[in-house]
Backbone as CSV, one residue per row, in Angstrom:
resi,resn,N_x,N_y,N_z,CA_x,CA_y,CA_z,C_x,C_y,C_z
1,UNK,0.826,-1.192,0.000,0.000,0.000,0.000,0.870,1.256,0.000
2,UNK,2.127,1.309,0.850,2.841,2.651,0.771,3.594,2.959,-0.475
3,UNK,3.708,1.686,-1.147,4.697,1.865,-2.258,3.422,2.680,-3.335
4,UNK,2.050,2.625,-3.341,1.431,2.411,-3.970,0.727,3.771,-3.605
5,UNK,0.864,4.238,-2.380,1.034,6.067,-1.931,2.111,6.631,-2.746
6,UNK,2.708,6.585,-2.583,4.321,7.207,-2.883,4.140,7.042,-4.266
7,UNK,3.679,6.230,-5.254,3.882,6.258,-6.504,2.431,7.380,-7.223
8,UNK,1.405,7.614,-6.465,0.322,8.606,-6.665,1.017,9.717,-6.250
9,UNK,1.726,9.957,-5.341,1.996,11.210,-4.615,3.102,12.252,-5.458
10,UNK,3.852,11.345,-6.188,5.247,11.743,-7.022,5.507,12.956,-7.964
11,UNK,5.595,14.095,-7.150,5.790,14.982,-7.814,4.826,16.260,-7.720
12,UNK,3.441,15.698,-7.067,2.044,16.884,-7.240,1.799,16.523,-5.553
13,UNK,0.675,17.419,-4.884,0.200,17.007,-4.079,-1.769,16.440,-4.198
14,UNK,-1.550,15.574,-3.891,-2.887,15.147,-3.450,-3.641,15.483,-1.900
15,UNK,-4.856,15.335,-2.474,-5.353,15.473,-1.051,-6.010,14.101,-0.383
16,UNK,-6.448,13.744,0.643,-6.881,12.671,1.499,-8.057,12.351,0.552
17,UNK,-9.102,13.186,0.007,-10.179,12.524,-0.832,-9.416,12.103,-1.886
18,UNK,-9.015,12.595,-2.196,-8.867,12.013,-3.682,-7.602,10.733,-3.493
19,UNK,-6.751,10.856,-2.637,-6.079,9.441,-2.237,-6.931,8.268,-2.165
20,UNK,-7.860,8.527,-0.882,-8.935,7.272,-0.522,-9.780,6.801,-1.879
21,UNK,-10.276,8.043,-3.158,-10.976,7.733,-4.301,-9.767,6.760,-5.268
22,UNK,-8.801,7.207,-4.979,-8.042,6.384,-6.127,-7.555,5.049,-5.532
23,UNK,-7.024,5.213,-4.411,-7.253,3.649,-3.313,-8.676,2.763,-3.328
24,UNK,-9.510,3.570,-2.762,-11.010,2.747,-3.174,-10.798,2.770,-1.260
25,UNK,-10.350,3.411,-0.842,-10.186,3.383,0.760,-11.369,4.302,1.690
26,UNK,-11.493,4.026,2.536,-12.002,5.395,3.633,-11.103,6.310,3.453
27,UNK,-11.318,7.813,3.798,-10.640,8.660,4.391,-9.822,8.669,5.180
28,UNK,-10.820,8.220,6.864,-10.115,8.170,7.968,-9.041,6.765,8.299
29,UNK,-9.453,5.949,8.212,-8.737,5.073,8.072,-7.511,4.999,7.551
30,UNK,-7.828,5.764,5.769,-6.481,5.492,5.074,-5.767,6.999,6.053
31,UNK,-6.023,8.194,6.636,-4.757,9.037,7.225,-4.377,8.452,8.492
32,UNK,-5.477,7.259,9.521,-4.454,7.208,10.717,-3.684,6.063,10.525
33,UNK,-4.272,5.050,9.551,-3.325,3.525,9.420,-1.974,3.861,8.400
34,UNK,-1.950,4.949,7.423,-1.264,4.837,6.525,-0.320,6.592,6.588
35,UNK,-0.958,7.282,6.366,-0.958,8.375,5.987,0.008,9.374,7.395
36,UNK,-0.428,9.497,8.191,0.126,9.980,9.668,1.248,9.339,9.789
37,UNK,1.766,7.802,9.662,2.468,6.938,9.620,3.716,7.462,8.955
38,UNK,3.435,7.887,7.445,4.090,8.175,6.543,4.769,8.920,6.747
39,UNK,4.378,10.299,6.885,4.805,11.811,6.548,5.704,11.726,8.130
40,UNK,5.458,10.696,9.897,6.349,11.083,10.686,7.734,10.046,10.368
41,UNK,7.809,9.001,9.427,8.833,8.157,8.944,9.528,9.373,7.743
42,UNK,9.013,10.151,7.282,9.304,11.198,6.412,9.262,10.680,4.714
43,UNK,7.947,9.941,4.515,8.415,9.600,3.296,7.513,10.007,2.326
44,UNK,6.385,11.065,3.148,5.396,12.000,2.375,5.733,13.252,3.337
45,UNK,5.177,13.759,2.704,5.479,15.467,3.359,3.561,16.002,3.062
46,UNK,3.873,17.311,4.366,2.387,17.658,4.400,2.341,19.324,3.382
47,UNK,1.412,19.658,2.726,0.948,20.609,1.953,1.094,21.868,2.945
48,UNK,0.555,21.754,3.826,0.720,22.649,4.991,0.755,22.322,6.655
49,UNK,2.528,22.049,6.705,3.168,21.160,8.456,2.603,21.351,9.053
50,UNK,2.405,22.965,9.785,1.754,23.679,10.765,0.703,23.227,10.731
51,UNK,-0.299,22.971,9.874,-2.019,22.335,9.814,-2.589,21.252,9.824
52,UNK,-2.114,20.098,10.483,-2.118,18.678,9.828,-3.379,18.580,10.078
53,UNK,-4.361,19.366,10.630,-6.070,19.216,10.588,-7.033,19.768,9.347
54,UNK,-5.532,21.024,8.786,-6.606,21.545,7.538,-6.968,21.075,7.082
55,UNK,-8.544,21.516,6.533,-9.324,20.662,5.464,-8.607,20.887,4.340
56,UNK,-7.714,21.558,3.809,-6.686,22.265,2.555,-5.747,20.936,2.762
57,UNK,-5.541,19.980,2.848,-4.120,19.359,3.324,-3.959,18.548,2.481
58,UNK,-2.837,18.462,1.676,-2.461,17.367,0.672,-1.220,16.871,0.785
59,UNK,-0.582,15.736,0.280,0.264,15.118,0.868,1.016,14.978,-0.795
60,UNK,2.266,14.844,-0.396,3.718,14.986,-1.759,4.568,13.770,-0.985
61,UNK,5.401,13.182,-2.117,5.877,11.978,-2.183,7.274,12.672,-1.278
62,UNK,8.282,12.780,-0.115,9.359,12.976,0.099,10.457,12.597,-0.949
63,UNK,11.202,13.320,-1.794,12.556,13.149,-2.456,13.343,13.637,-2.120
């Protein structure tokens, strides 16, 4: 599944809907099992650090 984040994420940012639409996932689920996970291992980065609640929040592949 993360390889499979990271390869959607590559280069643009996405946001949590449209992750879970292209996963076929929940929302919530896919940011606390996957997503939260990610970005503190550093291997997505957040759209905006300071906000990790904004409804604005999209997530980019770390390079």
């Amino acid at each position: 599944m993360e390889k499979t984040i990271l390869d959607a994420c590559r280069g643009h940012y996405l946001s949590l809907k449209v992750l879970a639409e292209l996963l076929n996932r929940s929302p919530d689920p896919l940011r606390q099992g996957h997503l939260n996970r990610m970005v503190k291992n550093r291997q997505l980065e957040r759209a905006y650090p300071a906000e990790p609640n904004s409804p604005k929040q999209a997530y980019t592949s770390a390079e």
